[in-house]
C-alpha positions in Angstrom: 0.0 0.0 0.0 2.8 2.6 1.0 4.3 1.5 -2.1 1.3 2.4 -4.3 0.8 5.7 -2.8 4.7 6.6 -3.6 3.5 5.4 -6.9 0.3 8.1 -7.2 2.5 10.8 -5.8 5.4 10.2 -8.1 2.9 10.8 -11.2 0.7 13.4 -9.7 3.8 15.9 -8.5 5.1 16.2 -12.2 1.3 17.3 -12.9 0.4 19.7 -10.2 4.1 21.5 -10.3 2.8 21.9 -14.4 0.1 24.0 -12.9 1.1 25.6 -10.1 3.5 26.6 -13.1 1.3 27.5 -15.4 -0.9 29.4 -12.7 2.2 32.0 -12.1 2.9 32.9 -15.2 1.5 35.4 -16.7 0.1 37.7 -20.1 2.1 40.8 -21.2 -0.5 43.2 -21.5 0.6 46.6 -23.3 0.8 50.0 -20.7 -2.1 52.2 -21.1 -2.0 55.1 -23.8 -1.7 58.3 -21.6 -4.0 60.4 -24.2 -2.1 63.9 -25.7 -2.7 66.8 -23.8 -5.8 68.5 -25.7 -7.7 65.4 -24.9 -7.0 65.7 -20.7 -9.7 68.3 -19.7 -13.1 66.9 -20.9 -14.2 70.4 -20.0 -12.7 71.7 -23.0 -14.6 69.9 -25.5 -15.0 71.9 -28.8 -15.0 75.2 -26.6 -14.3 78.9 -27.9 -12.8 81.6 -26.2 -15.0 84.4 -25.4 -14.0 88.4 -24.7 -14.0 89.4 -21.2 -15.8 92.7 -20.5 -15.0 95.4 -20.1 -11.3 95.7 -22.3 -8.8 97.7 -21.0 -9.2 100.7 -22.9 -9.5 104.8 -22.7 -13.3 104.3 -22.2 -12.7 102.7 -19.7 -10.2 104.9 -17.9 -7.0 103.3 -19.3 -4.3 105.8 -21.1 -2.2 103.1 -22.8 -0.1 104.1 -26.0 0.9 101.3 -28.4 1.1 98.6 -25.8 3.9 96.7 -27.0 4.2 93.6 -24.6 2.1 91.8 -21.9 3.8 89.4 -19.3 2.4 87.3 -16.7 4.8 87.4 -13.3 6.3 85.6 -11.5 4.8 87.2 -8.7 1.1 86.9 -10.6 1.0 90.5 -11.5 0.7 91.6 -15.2 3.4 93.8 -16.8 2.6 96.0 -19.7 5.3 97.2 -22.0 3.3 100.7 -22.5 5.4 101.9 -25.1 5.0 105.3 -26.9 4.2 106.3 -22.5 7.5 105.5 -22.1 6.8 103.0 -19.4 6.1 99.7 -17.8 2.4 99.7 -16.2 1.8 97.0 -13.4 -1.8 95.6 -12.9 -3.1 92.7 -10.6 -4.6 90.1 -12.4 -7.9 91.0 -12.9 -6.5 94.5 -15.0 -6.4 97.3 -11.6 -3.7 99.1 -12.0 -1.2 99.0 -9.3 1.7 101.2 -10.0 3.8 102.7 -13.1 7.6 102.8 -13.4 10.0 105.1 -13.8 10.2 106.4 -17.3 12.2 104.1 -19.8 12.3 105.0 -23.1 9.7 102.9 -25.3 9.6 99.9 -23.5 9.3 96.6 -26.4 9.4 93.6 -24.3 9.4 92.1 -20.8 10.8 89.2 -19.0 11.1 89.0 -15.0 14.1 86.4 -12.9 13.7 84.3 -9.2 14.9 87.3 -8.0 11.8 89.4 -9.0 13.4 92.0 -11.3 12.2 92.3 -14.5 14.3 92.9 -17.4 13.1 94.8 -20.3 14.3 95.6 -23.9 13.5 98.6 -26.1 14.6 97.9 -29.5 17.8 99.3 -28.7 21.2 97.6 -27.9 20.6 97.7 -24.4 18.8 95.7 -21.4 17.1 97.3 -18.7 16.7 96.4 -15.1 14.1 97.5 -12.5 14.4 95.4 -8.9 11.1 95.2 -7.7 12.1 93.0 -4.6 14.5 95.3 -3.1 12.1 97.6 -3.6 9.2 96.1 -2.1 7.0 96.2 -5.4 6.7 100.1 -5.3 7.2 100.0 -8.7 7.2 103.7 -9.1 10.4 104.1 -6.6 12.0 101.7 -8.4 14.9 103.3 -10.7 15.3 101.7 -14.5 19.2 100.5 -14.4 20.8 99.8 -17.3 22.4 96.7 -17.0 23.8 95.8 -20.6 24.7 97.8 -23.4 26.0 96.5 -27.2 28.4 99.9 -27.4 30.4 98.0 -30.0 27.0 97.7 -32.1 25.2 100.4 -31.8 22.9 99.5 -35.1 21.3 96.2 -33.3 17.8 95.9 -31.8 16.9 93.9 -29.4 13.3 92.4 -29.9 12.4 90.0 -27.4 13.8 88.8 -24.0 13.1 85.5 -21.9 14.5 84.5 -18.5 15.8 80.5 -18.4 17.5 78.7 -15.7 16.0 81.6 -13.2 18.7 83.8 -13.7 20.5 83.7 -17.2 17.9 85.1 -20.4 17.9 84.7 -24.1 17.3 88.1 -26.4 16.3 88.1 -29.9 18.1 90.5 -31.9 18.3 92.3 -35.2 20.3 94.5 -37.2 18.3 96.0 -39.9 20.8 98.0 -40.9 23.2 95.7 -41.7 23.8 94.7 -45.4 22.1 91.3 -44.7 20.0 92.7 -41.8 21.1 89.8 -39.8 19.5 88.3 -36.6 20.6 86.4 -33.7 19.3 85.4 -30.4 22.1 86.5 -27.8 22.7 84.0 -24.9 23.6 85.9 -21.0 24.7 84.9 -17.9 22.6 86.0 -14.6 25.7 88.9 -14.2 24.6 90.0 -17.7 27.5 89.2 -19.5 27.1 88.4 -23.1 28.0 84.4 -23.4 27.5 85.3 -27.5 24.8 84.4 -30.1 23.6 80.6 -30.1 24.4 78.7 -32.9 21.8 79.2 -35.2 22.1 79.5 -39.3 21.8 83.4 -39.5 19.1 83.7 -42.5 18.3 80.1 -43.4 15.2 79.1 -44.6 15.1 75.9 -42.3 14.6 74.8 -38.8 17.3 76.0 -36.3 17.7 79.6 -38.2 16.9 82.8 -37.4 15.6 85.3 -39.6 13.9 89.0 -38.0 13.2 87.1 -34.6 10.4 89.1 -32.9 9.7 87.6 -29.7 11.2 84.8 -27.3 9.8 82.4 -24.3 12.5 80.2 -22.7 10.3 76.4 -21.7 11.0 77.8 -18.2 7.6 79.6 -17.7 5.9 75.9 -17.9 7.4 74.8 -15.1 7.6 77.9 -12.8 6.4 77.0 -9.2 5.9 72.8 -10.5 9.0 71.8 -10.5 13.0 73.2 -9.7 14.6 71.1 -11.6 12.3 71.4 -15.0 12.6 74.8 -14.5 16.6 74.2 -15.5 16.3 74.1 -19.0 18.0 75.9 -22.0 15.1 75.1 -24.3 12.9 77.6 -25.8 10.1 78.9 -28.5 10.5 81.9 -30.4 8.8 83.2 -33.1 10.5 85.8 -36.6 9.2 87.4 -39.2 11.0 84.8 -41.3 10.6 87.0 -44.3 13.2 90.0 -46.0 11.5 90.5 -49.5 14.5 93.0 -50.7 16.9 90.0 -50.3 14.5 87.1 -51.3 14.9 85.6 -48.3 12.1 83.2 -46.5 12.3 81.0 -43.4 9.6 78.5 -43.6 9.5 77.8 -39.3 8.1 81.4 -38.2 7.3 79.6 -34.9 10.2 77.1 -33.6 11.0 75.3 -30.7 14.4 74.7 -29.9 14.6 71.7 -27.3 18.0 69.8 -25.8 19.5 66.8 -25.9 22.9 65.1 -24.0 25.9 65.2 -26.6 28.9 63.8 -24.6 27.6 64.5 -21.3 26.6 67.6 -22.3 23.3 69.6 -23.3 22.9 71.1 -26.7 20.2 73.1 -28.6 18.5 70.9 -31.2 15.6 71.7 -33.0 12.5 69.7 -32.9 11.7 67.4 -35.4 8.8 66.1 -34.3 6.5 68.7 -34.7 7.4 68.8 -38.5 4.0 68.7 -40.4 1.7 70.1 -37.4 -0.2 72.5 -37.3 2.3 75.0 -35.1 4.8 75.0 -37.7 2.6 75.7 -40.7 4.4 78.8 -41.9 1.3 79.6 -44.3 -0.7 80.3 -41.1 1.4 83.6 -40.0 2.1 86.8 -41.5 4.1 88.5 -38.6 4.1 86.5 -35.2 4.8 88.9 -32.4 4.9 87.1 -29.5 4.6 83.4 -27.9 3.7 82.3 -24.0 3.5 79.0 -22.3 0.9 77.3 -19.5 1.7 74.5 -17.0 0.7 71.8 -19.3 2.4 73.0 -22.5 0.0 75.0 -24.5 1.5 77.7 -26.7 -0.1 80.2 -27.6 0.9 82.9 -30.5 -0.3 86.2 -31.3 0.2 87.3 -35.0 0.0 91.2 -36.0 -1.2 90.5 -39.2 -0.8 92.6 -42.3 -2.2 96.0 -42.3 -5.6 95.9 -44.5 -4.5 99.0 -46.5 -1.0 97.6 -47.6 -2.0 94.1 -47.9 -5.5 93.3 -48.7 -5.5 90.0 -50.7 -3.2 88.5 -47.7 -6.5 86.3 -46.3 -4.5 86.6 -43.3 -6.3 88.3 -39.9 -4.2 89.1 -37.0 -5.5 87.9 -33.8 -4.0 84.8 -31.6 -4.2 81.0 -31.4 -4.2 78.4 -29.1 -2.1 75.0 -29.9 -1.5 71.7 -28.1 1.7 70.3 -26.5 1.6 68.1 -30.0 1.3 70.7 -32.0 -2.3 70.9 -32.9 -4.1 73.9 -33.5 -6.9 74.2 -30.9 -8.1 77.6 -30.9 -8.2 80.8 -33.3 -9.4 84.1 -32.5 -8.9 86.7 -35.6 -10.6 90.1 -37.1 -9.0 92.9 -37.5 -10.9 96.1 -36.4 -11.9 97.7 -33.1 -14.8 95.9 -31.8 -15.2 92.9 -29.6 -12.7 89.9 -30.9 -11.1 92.4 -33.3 -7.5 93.1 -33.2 -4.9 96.2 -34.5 -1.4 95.0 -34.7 -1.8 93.1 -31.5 2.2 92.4 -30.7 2.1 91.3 -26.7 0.3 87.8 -25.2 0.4 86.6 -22.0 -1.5 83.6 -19.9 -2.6 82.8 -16.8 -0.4 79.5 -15.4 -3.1 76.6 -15.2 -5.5 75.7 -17.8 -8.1 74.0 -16.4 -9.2 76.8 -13.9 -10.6 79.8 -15.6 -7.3 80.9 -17.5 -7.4 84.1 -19.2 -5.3 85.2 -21.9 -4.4 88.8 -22.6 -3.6 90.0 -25.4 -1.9 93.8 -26.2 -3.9 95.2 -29.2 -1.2 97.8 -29.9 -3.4 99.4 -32.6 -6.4 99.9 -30.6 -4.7 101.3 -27.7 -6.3 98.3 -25.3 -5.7 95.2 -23.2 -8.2 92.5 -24.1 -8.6 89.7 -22.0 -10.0 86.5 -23.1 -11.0 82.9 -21.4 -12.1 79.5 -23.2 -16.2 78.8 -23.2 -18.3 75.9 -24.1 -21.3 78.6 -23.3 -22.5 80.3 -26.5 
């Protein structure tokens, strides 16, 4: 009898170890698909942005002059580049004004550091400086330093200006007065010290050229306040003209973005490929993109001047701004050109509110019409 049993347990073993086996092992099943961003806030389906009343205009006890830039703070205040008033014009969020600065002479565009001082360029070949912290945000005690000057250039303009890596900042440049009218985008430390131009073709007609560069944003105002270490980055959008008719010349990237990657243990500019063939990079789209801004979860968004109806009618283009995905992917477009509600004048200056899915507004600087508008994405019509 013990002898049988051995017997029964010698054949069953082989059998149940088989299962046991087969019980632990298991399928591979493929990782979710995360969704791209456009598709994350099921709020946001098929929505349109709608104007926000009243606009920031003389009727409504506003005295701007050819507002040239808007820029959302660090410090969530608004900072207009209020140009032909010779001055920067501080505002809360919600468009009450809060102070003025000291006069600076036609004021173009605004970026602001982790140290709370916002630099500021004038189409000149000099930065400008004015240190709100030390001075408590009294923005009208605050003197307008001069922190950087180009003496050995005196012809170039400075366009655009983004901080990156909290204290060092990117400025787009041109020289219109140069046989080639070339254009850069100058690289600084945080002591302002020019490290030089980045390495870009100057005039090509491809990615990774520059060619009239209007308007910078370093990849750095995503991340503000999210995370310190994606805040370190060298990457960037920027937006040009792309076009010099006298010289036949024609970028086909108006908008780029200009990412990193590790080459021997280093980081190095690169442009991106990948959004080759999207929407962003549809050079048809643009006539003159002034200016570019980030949100937390990557949406660009791009103002265009447009062309001005008397010199250009059979463009088809209308100035106004647009919202694209993360992937490229045009999600919004707001464009007319007049004076009336969702009209736009040569707007040149955009600027959002961090998060998207909590009532974000977008401003926009209608230079033409003398106004602020502020906008903020509906499904309500």
């Amino acid at each position: 009898m013990p002898h049988r049993v051995s017997l029964i347990l010698s054949l069953i073993m082989p059998v149940c170890i088989l299962i046991l086996t087969a019980g632990c092992t298991h399928d591979e099943f493929p990782l979710p698909a995360i969704p791209p961003a456009e598709e994350q806030f099921p709020s946001y389906q098929n929505p349109d942005y709608i104007q926000i009343n009243p606009p920031l205009d003389a009727a409504n006890g506003y005295n701007f002059r050819n507002p040239s830039d808007i820029f959302y703070g660090v410090d969530n205040f608004l900072y207009v580049a209020d140009t032909d008033n010779n001055r920067i014009v501080m505002m809360d969020i919600g468009g009450t004004i809060q102070g003025y600065s000291q006069p600076i002479d036609h004021p173009e565009a605004i970026t602001q550091n982790d140290s709370l001082q916002l630099l500021i360029v004038n189409r000149t070949n000099a930065v400008f400086r004015i240190d709100l912290y030390k001075y408590l945000h009294h923005i009208d005690q605050v003197p307008v330093e001069k922190v950087y000057e180009q003496a050995s250039q005196p012809t170039r303009q400075f366009t655009g200006i983004s901080v990156h890596n909290g204290f060092e900042y990117y400025v787009t440049v041109v020289d219109p007065q140069s046989p080639q009218q070339v254009s850069y985008i100058y690289d600084f430390r945080a002591d302002h010290f020019l490290k030089g131009p980045l390495p870009m073709e100057v005039n090509g007609s491809g990615l990774f050229a520059t060619m009239l560069p209007t308007a910078i944003v370093s990849q750095r105002e995503q991340y503000l306040d999210i995370s310190a270490n994606a805040e370190k980055t060298e990457a960037f959008y920027f937006t040009q003209t792309g076009s010099i008719p006298e010289l036949q010349l024609q970028n086909y990237y108006k908008i780029q973005h200009i990412t990193t990657t590790v080459f021997e243990g280093d980081n190095i500019l690169v442009p991106d490929l990948v959004l080759i063939g999207t929407d962003i990079y549809d050079y048809k789209k643009y006539y003159n993109p002034e200016d570019i801004a980030l949100d937390r979860s990557g949406f660009v968004f791009v103002v265009d001047a447009g062309p001005d109806p008397a010199q250009d009618p059979g463009s088809g283009i209308q100035p106004g701004f647009y919202r694209f995905s993360p992937t490229g992917k045009e999600l919004q477009a707001t464009l007319g050109y007049g004076s009336g509600p969702k009209q736009f004048n040569n707007p040149r200056g955009i600027a959002v509110t961090a998060v998207a899915e909590t009532d974000q507004v977008v401003y926009i600087a209608d230079t033409g019409n003398n106004r602020i508008l502020r906008f903020k994405l509906s499904t309500d019509f």
